[in-house]
C-alpha positions as CSV (number, residue, x, y, z in Angstrom):
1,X,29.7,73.6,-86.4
2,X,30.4,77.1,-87.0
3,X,29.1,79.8,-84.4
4,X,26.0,81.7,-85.4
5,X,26.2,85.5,-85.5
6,X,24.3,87.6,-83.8
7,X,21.4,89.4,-86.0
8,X,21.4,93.2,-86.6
9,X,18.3,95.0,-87.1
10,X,18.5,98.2,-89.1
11,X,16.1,100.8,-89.3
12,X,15.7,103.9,-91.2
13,X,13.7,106.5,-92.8
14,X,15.1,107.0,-96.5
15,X,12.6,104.5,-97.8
16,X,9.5,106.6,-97.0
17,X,8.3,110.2,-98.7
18,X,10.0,113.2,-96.4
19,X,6.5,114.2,-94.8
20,X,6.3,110.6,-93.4
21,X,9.1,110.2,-91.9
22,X,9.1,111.9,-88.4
23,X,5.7,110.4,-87.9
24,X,7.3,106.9,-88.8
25,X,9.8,107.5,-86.3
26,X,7.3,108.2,-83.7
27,X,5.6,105.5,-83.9
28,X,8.4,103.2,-84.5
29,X,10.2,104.1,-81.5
30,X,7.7,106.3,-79.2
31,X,5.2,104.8,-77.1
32,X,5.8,101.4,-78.2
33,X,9.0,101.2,-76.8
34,X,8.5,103.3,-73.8
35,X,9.3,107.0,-75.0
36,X,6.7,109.5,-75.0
37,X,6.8,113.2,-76.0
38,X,9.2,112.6,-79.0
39,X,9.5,115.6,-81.0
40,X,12.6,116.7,-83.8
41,X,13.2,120.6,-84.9
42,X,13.8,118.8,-88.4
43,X,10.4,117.4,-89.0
44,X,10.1,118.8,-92.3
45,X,13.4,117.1,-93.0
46,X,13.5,114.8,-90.8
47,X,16.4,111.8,-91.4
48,X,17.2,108.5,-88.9
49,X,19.1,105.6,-88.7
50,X,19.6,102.6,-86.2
51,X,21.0,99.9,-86.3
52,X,20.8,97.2,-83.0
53,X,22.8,93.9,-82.3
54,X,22.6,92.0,-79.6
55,X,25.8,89.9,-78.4
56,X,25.5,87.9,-75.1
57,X,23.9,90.1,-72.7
58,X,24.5,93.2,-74.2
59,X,22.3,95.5,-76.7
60,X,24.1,97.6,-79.2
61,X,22.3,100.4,-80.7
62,X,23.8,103.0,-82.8
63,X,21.7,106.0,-84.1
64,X,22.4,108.9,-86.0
65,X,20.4,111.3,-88.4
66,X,18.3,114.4,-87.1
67,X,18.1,115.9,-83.5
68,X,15.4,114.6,-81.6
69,X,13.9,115.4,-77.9
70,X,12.3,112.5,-75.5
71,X,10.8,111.7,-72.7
72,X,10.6,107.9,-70.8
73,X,8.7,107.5,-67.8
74,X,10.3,105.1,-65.0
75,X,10.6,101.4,-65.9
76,X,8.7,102.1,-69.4
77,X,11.5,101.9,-71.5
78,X,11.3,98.3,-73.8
79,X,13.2,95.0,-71.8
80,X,13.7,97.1,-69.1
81,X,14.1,94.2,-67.0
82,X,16.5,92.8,-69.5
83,X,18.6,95.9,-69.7
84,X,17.9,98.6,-67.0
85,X,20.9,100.3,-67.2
86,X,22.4,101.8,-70.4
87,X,25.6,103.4,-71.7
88,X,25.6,106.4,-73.6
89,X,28.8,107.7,-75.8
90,X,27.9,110.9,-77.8
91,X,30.0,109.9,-81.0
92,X,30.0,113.4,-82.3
93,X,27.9,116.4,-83.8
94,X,27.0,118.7,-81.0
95,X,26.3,118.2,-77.2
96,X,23.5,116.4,-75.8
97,X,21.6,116.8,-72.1
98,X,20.2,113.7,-70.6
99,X,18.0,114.4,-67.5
100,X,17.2,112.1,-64.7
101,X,18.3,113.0,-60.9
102,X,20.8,115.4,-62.2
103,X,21.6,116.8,-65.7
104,X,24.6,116.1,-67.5
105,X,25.6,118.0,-71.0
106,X,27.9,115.4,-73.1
107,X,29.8,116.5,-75.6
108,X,32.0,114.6,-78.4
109,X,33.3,111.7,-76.7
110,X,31.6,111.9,-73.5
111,X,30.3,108.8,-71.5
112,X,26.9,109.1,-69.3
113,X,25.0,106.1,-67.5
114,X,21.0,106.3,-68.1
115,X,19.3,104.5,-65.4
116,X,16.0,103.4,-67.2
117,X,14.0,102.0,-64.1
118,X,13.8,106.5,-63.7
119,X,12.4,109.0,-65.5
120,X,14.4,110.6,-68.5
121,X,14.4,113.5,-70.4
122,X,17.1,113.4,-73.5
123,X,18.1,116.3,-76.3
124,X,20.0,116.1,-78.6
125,X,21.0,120.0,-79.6
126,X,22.9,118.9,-82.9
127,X,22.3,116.2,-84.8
128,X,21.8,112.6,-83.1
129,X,25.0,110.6,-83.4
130,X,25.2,108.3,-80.6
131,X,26.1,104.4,-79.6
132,X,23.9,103.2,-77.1
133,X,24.6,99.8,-75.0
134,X,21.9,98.1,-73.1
135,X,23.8,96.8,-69.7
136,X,22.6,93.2,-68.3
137,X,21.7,93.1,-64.6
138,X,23.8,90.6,-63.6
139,X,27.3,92.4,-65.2
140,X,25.8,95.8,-63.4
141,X,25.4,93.8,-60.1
142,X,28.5,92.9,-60.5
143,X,30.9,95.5,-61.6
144,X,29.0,98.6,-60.5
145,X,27.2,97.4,-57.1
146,X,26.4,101.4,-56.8
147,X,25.0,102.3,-60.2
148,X,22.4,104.5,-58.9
149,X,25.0,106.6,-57.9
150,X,26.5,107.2,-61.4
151,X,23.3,107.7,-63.1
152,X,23.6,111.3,-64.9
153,X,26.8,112.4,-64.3
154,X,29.3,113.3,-67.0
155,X,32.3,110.8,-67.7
156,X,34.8,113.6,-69.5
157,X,36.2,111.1,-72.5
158,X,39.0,112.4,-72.6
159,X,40.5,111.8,-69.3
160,X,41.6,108.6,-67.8
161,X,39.5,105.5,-67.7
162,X,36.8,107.3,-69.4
163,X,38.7,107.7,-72.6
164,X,39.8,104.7,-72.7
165,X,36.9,103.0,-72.8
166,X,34.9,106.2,-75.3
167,X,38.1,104.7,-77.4
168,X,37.3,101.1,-77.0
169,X,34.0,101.6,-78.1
170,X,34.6,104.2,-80.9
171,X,36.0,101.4,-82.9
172,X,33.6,98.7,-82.2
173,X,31.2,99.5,-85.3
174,X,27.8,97.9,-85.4
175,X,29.5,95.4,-88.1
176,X,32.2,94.3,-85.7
177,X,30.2,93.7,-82.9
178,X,28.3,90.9,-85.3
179,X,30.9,89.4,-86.6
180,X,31.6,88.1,-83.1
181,X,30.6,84.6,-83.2
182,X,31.8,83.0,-80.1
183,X,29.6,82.9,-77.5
184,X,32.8,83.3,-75.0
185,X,34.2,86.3,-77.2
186,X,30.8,88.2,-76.6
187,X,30.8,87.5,-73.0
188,X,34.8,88.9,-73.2
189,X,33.2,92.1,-74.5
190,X,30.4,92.7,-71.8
191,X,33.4,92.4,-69.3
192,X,35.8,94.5,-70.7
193,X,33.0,97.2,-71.1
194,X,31.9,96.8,-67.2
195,X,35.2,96.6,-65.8
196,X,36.5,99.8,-67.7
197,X,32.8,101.6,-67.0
198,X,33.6,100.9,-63.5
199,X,37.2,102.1,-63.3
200,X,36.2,105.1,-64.8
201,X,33.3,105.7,-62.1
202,X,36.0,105.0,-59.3
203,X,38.1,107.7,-60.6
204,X,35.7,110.0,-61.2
205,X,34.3,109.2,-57.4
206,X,31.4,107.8,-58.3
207,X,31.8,104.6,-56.4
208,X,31.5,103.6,-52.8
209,X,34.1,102.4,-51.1
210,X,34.1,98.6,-51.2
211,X,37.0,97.6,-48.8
212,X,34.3,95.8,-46.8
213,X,34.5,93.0,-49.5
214,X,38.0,91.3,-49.5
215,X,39.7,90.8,-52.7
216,X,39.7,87.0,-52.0
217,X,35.9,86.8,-52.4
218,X,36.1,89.0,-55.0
219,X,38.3,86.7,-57.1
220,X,36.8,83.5,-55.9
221,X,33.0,85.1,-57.0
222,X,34.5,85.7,-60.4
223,X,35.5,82.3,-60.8
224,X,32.3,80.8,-59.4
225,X,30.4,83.2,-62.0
226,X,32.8,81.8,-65.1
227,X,32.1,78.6,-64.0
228,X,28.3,78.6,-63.8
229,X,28.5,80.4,-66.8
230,X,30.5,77.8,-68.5
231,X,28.7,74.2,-67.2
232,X,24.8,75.9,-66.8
233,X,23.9,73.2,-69.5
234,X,24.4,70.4,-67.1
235,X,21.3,69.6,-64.7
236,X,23.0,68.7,-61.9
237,X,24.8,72.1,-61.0
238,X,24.1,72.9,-57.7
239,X,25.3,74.8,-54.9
240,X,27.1,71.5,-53.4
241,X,28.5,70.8,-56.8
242,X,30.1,74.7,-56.8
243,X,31.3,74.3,-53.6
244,X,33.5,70.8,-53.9
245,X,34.6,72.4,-57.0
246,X,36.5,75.4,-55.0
247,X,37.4,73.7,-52.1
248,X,34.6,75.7,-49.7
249,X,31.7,75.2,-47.7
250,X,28.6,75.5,-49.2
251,X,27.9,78.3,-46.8
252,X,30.8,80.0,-47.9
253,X,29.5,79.6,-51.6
254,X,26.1,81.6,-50.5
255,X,28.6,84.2,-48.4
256,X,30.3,84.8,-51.4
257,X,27.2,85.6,-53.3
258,X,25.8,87.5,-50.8
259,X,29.2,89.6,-50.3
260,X,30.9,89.9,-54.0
261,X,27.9,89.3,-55.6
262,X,25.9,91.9,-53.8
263,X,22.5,90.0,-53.2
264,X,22.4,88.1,-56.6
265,X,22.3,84.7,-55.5
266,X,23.6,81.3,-57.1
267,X,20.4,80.4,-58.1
268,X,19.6,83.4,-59.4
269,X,23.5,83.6,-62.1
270,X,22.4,79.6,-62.4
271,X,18.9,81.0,-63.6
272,X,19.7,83.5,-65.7
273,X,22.3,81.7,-67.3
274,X,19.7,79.4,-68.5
275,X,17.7,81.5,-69.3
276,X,19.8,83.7,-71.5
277,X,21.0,80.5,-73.5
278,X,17.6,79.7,-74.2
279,X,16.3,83.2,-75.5
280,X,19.4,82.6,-77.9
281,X,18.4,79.4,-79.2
282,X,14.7,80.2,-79.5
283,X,15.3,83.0,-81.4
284,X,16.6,81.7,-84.1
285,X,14.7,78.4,-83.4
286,X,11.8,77.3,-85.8
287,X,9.1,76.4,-83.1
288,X,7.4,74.2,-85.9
289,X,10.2,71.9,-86.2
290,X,11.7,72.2,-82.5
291,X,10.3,71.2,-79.0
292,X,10.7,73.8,-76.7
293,X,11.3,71.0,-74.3
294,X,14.5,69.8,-76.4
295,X,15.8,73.5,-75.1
296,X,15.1,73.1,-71.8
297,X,17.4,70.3,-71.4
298,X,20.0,71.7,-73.4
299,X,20.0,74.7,-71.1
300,X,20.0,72.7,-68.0
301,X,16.2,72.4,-67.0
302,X,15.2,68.8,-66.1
303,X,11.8,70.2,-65.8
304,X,10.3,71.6,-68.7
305,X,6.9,73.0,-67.0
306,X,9.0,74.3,-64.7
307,X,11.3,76.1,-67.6
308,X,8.1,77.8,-68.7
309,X,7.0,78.6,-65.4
310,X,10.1,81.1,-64.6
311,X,10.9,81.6,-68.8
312,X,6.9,83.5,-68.7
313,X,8.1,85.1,-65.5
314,X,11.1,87.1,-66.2
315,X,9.9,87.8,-69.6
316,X,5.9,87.5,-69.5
317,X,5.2,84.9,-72.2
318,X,5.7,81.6,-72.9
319,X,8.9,80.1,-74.3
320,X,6.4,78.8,-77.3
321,X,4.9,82.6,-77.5
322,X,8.8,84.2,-77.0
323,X,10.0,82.2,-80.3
324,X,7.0,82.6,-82.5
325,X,7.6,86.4,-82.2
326,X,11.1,86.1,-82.3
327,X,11.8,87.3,-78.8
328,X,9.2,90.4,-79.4
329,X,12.1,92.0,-80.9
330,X,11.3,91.5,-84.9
331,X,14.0,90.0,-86.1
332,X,13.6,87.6,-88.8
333,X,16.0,84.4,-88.5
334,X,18.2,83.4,-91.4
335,X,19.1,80.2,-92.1
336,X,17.6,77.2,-90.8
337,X,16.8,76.2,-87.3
338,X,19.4,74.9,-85.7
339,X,19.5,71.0,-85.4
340,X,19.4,69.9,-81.7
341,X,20.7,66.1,-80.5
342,X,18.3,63.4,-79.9
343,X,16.2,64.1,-76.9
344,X,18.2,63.1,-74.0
345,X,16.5,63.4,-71.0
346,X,18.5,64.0,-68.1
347,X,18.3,63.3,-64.6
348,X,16.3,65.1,-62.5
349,X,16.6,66.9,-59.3
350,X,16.1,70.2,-57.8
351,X,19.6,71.6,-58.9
352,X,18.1,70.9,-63.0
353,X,15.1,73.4,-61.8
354,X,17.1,76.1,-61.4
């Protein structure tokens, strides 16, 4: 069975009469997502475009059209807790600032990291042209354990690390990133983005030193990560079952993920590994003709109460509730649900909880 793509949601205000349009544009994307105080110079002539795809973990957003001005107050900022760091690269026409801590111009080229659990102030002094990538938690726990550190500062894109990566995502057009079909392709992507991101905050000496984590459990947390991340779906993963795998202790597991994985725990990659598969199946899911308990057990729950007890917890609705508004985001599924086995259940056990 072929992979699905990933849906794009485009957005933009040629369709409407040119007095509508800023006011469109406010509304669309000012206090319902978290901005406030979102003004343009152009609002007589006001023009905007975006277009969004999410692949894996990561949110693409690309937007161009007129300058605009905004404000986001801390942790207000739409699936914050989904994405609460992102990636800016100013593609091109004119410098923008981007206030938090510290206030970093961008020019053409230029890279800055928005931290969106903090207040933000953002203008654009030419016209808006900018790709925009929502970074996961887990891949920011990860590959840049000292974020906070990086938030507003300038990453030159034409030096180093930093232009390699402005480069790298230059030619990744909203188009390309959807025609990425395989699951293990977009998870490819995320990683090359973070590990460049981070290279080019070392070099720029915006990282700590991290010495006090050997290489060893640095290569042996990777490994353990890829591995979750490829056998979530079976219900008896555990800690035990990670640890056997690798040849360690089970206390060395937990070590690992305390050290390399800087607090994030098993259970927590476990978690959110289900998790993430299941938002991706239930948004393109037709509740009417598929149990949301089918979905647990293909992700790996052996519970599904408890599924919806963490699912309504990280994202503060029901699984049910989460598919019938197509994961609040408003995209419209193609196609027809897709056609899950015969319920299976599987065994049960604390591990399938996760």
């Amino acid at each position: 069975m072929p992979d699905r793509l990933p849906l794009v949601q485009r957005f933009d205000t040629e369709h409407l009469p040119i007095k509508d349009r800023f006011a469109y544009w406010a509304d669309e994307f000012g206090g319902s997502v978290g901005y406030i105080a979102l003004d343009s110079p152009e609002r007589a002539d006001f023009h905007q475009w975006l277009s969004i795809v999410d692949i894996a973990s990561l949110r693409l957003a690309r937007l161009h059209g007129s300058p605009v001005s905004s404000t986001a107050e801390p942790g207000q900022v739409k699936d914050v807790d989904l994405h609460p760091f992102q990636l800016m690269l100013k593609v091109d026409q004119g410098p923008s600032s981007i206030r938090q801590d510290t206030e970093a111009i961008v020019e053409t080229g230029d890279l800055v990291l928005i931290d969106s659990l903090q207040k933000m102030q953002m203008q654009a002094h030419g016209a808006a042209n900018s790709l925009l990538i929502g970074l996961p938690k887990l891949l920011v726990a990860r590959w840049l354990p000292d974020a906070e550190d990086a938030v507003a500062q300038r990453l030159d894109g034409a030096k180093g690390w930093s232009s390699l990566l402005a480069a790298y995502l230059n030619a990744m057009s909203i188009d390309h990133a959807q025609a990425i079909g395989s699951p293990f392709e977009q998870e490819l992507v995320g990683e090359h983005i973070l590990s460049m991101l981070s290279f080019a905050l070392s070099q720029n000496g915006l990282t700590r030193d991290r010495e006090t984590v050997s290489s060893r459990d640095r290569a042996l947390h990777l490994r353990m990560y890829n591995w979750i991340r490829d056998n979530y779906a079976d219900p008896e993963v555990s800690a035990s079952k990670l640890a056997a795998r690798f040849h360690v202790s089970v206390r060395y597991v937990h070590k690992v993920f305390a050290s390399a994985g800087r607090g994030i725990t098993f259970l927590d990659v476990l978690q959110h590994e289900r998790l993430e598969a299941a938002v991706r199946m239930l948004r393109t899911a037709s509740v009417s003709h598929t149990f949301v308990a089918q979905i647990a057990y293909r992700c790996g729950f052996s519970d599904p109460a408890y599924f919806g007890l963490v699912f309504r917890k990280k994202y503060g609705c029901s699984p049910r509730a989460f598919a019938s508004s197509k994961g609040r985001s408003g995209v419209q599924p193609t196609g027809q649900a897709p056609k899950l086995e015969e319920n299976q259940l599987p065994p049960g056990g604390e591990a399938g909880k996760a």
